[in-house]
C-alpha positions as CSV (number, residue, x, y, z in Angstrom):
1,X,72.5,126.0,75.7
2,X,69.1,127.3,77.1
3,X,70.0,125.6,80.3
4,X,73.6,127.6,80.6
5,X,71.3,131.0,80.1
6,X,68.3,130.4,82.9
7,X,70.6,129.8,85.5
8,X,71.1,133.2,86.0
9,X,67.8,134.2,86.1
10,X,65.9,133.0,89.1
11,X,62.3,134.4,90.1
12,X,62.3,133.1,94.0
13,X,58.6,131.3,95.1
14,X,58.8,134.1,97.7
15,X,58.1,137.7,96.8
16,X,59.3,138.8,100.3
17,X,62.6,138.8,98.7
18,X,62.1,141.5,96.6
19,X,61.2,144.3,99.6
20,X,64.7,144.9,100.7
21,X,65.8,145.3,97.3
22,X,62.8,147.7,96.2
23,X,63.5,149.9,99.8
24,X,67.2,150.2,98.6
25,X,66.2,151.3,95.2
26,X,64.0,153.5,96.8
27,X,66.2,155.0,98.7
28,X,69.0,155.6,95.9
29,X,66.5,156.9,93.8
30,X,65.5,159.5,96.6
31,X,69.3,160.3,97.5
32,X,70.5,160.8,93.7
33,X,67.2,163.5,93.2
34,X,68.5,165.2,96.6
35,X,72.2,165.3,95.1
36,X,71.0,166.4,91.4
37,X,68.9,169.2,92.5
38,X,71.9,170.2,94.8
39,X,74.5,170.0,92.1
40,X,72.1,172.3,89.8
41,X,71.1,174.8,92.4
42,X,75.1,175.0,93.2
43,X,75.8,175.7,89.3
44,X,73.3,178.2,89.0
45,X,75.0,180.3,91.7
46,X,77.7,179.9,89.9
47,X,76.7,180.9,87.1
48,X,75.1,183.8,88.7
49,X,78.7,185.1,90.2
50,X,80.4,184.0,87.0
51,X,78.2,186.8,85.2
52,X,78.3,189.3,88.1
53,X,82.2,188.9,87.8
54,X,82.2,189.5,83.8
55,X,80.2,191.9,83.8
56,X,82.8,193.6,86.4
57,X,85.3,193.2,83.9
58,X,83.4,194.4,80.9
59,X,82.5,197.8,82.9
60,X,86.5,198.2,83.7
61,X,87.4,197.7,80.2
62,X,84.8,199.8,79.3
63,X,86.2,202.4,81.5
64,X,89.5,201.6,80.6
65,X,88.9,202.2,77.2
66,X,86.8,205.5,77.3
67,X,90.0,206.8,79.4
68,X,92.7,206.2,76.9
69,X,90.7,207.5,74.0
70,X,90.9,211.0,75.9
C-alpha cells in the first residue's frame, strides 16, 4: 500500500527542474494581481456611476413629488 501512494510523488535528484515551474508560477501570480486590481478599480467606477445615477433619480422623484403636492 505505501508503495501504490509514493509513486506519485517524486522529488527529482536535479533541482533545475523546479525553475521553469517556479517562473510559471511566478508569472500567474503576477498576471492574476494585474487582473484583480483591474476588476476592482473597474467595480469601483461602477459603483461610482451607479450612485451618480441614483442619486439622479432620487433628486427627480424628489422634484416629482414636491410638484404634485402643489
Amino acid at each position: 500500500m505505501e508503495h501504490l501512494m509514493y509513486q506519485f510523488f517524486y522529488i527529482p535528484e536535479d533541482k533545475s527542474g523546479y525553475l521553469p515551474a517556479a517562473f510559471e508560477f511566478l508569472i500567474m501570480l503576477i498576471l492574476c494581481i494585474i487582473v484583480f486590481i483591474a476588476f476592482r478599480k473597474i467595480s469601483k467606477k461602477q459603483e461610482m456611476k451607479t450612485k451618480e445615477i441614483e442619486a439622479r433619480i432620487l433628486a427627480e422623484r424628489k422634484n416629482t413629488n414636491n410638484q404634485q403636492n402643489i
